[in-house]
One Martini backbone bead per residue (centre of mass of N, CA, C, O) as a GRO file, in nm:
protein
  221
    1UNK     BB    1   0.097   0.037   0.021
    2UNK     BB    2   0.066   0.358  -0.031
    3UNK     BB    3   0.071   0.636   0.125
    4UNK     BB    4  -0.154   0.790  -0.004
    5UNK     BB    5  -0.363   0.572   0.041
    6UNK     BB    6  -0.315   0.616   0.353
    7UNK     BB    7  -0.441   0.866   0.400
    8UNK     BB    8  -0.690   0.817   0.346
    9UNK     BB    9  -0.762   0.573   0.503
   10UNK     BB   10  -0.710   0.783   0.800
   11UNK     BB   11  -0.954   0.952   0.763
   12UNK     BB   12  -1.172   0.736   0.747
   13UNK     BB   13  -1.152   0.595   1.030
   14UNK     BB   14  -1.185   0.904   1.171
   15UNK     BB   15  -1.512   0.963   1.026
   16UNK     BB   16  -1.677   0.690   1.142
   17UNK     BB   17  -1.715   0.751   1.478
   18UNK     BB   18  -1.496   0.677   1.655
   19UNK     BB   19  -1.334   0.982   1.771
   20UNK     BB   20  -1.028   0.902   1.662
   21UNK     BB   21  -0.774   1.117   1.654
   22UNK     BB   22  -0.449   1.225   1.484
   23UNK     BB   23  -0.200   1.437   1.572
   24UNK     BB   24   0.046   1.544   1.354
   25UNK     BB   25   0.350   1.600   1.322
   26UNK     BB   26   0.540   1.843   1.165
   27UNK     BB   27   0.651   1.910   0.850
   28UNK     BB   28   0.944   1.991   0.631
   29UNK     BB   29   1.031   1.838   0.347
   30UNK     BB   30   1.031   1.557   0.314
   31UNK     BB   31   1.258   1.289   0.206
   32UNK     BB   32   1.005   1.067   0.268
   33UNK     BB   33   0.675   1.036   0.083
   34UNK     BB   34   0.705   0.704  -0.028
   35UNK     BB   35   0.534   0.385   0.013
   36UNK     BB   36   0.578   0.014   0.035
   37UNK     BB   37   0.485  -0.270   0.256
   38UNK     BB   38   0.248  -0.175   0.477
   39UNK     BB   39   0.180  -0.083   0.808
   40UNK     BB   40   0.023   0.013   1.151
   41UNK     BB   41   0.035   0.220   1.448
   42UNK     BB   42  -0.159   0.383   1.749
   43UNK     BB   43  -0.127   0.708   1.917
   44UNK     BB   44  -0.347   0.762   2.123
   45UNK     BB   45  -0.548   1.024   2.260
   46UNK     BB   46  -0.613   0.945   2.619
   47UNK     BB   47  -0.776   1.051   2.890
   48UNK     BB   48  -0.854   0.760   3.026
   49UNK     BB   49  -0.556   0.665   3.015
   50UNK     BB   50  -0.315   0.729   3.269
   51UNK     BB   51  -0.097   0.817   3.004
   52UNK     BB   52  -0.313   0.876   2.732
   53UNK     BB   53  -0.239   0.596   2.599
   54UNK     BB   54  -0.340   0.451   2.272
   55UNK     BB   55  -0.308   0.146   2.134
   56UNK     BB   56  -0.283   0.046   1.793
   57UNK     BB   57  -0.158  -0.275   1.646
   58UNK     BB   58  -0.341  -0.502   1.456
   59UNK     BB   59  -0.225  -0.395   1.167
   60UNK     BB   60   0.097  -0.577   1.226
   61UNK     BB   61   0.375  -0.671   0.998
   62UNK     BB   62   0.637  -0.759   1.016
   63UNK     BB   63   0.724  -0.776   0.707
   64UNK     BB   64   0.716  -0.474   0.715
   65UNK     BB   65   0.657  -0.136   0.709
   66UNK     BB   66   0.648   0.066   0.954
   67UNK     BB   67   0.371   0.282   1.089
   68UNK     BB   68   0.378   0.561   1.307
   69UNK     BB   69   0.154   0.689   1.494
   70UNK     BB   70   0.186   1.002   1.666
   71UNK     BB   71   0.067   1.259   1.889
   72UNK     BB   72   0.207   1.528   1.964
   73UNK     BB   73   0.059   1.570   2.238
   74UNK     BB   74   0.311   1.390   2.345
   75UNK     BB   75   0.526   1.320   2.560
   76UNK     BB   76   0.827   1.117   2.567
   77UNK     BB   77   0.757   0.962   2.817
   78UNK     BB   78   0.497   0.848   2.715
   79UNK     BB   79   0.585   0.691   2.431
   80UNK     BB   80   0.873   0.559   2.462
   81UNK     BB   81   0.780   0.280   2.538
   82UNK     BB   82   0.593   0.205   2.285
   83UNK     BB   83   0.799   0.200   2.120
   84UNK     BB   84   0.982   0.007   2.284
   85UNK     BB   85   0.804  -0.233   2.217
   86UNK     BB   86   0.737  -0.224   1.904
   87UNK     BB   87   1.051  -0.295   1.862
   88UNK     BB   88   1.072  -0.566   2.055
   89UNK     BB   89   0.861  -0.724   1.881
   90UNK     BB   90   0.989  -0.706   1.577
   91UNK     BB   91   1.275  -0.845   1.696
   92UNK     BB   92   1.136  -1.112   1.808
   93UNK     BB   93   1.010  -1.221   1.528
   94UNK     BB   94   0.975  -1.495   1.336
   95UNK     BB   95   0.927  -1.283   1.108
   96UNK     BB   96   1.160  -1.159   0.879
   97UNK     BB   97   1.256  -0.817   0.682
   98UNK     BB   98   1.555  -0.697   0.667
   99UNK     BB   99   1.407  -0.453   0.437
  100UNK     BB  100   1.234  -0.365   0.706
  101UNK     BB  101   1.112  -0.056   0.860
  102UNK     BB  102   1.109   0.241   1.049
  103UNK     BB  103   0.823   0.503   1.093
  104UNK     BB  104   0.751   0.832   1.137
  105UNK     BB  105   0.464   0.987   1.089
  106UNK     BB  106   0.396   1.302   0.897
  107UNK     BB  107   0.269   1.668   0.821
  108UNK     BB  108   0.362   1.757   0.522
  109UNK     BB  109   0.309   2.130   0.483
  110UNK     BB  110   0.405   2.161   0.178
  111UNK     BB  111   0.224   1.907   0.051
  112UNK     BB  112   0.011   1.811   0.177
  113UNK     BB  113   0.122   1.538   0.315
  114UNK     BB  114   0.282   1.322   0.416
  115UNK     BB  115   0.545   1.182   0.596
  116UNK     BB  116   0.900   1.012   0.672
  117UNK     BB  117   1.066   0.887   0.979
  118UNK     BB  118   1.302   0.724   1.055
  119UNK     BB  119   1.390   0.465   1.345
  120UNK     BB  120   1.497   0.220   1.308
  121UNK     BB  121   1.817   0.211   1.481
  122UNK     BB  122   1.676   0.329   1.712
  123UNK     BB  123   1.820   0.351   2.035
  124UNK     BB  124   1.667   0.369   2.363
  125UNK     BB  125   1.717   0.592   2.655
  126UNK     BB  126   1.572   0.594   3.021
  127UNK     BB  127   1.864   0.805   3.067
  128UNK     BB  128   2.127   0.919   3.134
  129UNK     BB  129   2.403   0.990   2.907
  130UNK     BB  130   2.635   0.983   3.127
  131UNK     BB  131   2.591   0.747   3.228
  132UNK     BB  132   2.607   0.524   2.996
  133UNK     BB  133   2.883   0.610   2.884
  134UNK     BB  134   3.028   0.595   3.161
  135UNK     BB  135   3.032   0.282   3.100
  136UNK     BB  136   3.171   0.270   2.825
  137UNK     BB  137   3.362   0.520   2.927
  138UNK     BB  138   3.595   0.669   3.032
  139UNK     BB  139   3.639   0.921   3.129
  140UNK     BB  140   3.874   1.058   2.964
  141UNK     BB  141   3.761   1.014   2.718
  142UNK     BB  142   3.517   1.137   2.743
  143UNK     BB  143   3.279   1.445   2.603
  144UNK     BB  144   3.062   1.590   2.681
  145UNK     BB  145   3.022   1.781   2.437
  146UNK     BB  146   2.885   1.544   2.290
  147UNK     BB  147   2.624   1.628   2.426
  148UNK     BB  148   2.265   1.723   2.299
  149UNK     BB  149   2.074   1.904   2.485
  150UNK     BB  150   1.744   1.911   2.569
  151UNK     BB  151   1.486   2.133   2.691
  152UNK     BB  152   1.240   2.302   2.782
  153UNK     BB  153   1.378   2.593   2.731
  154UNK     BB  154   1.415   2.557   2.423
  155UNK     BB  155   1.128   2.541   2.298
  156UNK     BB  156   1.092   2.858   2.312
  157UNK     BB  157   1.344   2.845   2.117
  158UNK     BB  158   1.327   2.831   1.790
  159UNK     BB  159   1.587   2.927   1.692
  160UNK     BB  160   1.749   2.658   1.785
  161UNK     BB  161   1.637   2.493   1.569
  162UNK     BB  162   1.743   2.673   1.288
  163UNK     BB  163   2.039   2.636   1.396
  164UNK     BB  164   2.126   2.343   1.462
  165UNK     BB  165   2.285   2.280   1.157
  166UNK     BB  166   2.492   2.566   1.221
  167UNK     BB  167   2.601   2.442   1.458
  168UNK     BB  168   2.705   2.164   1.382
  169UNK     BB  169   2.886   2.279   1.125
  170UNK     BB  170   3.086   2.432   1.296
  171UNK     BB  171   3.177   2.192   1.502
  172UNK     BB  172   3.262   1.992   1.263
  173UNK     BB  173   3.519   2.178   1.162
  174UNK     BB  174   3.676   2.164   1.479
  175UNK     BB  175   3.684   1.906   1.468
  176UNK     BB  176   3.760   1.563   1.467
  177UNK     BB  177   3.742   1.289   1.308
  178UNK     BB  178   3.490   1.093   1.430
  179UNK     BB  179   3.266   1.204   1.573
  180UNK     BB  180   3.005   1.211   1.835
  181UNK     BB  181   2.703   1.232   1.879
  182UNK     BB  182   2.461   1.305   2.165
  183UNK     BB  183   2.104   1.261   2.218
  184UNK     BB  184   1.936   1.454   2.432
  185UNK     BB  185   1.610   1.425   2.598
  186UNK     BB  186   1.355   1.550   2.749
  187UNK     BB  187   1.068   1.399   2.867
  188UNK     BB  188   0.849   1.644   2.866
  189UNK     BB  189   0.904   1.680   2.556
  190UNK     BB  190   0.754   1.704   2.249
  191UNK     BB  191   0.651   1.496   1.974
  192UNK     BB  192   0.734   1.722   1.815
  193UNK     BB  193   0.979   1.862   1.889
  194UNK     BB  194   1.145   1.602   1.815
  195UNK     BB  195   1.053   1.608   1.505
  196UNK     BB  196   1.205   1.837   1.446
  197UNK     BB  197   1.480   1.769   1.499
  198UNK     BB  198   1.489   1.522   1.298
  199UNK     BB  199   1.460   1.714   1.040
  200UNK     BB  200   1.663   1.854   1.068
  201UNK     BB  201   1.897   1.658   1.060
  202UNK     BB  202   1.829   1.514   0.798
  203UNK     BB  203   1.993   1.775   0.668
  204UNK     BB  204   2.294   1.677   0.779
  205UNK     BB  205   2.631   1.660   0.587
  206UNK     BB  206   2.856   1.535   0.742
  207UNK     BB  207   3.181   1.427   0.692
  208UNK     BB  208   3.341   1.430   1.012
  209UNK     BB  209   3.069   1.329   1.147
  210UNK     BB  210   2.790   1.187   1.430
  211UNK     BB  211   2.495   1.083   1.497
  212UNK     BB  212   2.402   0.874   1.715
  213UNK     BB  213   2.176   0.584   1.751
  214UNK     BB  214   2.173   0.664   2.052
  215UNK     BB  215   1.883   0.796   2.269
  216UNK     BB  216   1.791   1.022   2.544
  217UNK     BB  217   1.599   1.006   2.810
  218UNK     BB  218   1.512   1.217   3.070
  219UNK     BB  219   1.320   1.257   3.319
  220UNK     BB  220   1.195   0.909   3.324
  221UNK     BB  221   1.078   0.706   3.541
   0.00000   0.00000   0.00000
């Protein structure tokens, strides 16, 4: 199935009385916005729920494509358990197909239709990234200035989001190559945030550092 078509039906069981929205996070020019044999699942926003998460997971189909529909207005703390479940279901599952990918659903604003960013292999950590890292490696070795914290306080000031792959390319001519950044982020920061942050960087074309494939969810008991 192809994402035009999943569009369509996606507004189709939203309109026909079910009650249940998802307010997809927006972005601009996504890099990827056709895809083919998709399945998906849905964190609706129900605030009956304790976390306010409703999962949607029944039309999931190992072997395929998946497509994480997630409401922009769910905090980080909220959605990333519910991501990490459906990780670890499909890295488990005994049919499998390797050059089938994870990504999250957004609202292509420029296009006016889907887009899709990709995260088959973030692997979340709902610890501080000093943790994490300093059991990886010695403090003499480690250089927090490696680790890009997103925090609440930056939330407001739009203008880091406009800079921040300006900033990561001063950054990177400054280094020696071979550099790894490592990103953390505020667990009460919203799941748009976070998109937009991810939206951002995949703009990002630097040759002699990069972005590690591990991030930090931090202030997540």
């Amino acid at each position: 199935m192809k994402s035009t078509l999943l569009l369509c039906w996606v507004l189709f069981i939203f309109s026909c009385g079910k009650e249940k929205v998802i307010q997809l996070p927006e972005i601009h020019h996504a890099d990827v916005s056709t895809l083919e044999d998709v399945s998906a699942a849905y964190l609706f926003y129900d605030d009956t729920k304790t976390d306010k998460v409703d999962l949607n997971r029944k039309n999931l189909i190992t072997t395929t494509n998946w497509l994480i529909n997630v409401d922009k207005r769910f905090t980080l703390k909220q959605v990333i358990p519910h991501i990490q479940f459906l990780q670890e279901k499909k890295g488990n599952a005994g049919h499998k197909n390797e050059s089938a990918k994870n990504y999250f659903t957004c609202n292509d604003v420029s296009k006016k239709n889907l887009g899709f960013i990709e995260f088959t292999h973030v692997v979340y950590h709902t610890e501080e990234a000093e943790t994490v890292l300093e059991d990886q490696y010695s403090i003499a070795v480690m250089d927090l200035s490696d680790i890009i914290i997103f925090s609440p306080d930056e939330y407001e000031y739009k203008t880091n989001i406009k800079n921040l792959v300006k900033v990561l390319n001063k950054k990177s001519s400054q280094n020696e190559e071979n550099k790894i950044y490592h990103l953390s982020f505020n667990a009460q920061l919203s799941f748009q945030y976070y998109i937009t942050i991810k939206s951002e960087l995949s703009k990002w074309d630097a040759k002699n550092v990069s972005i590690s494939n591990h991030e930090y969810i931090f202030n997540a008991p």
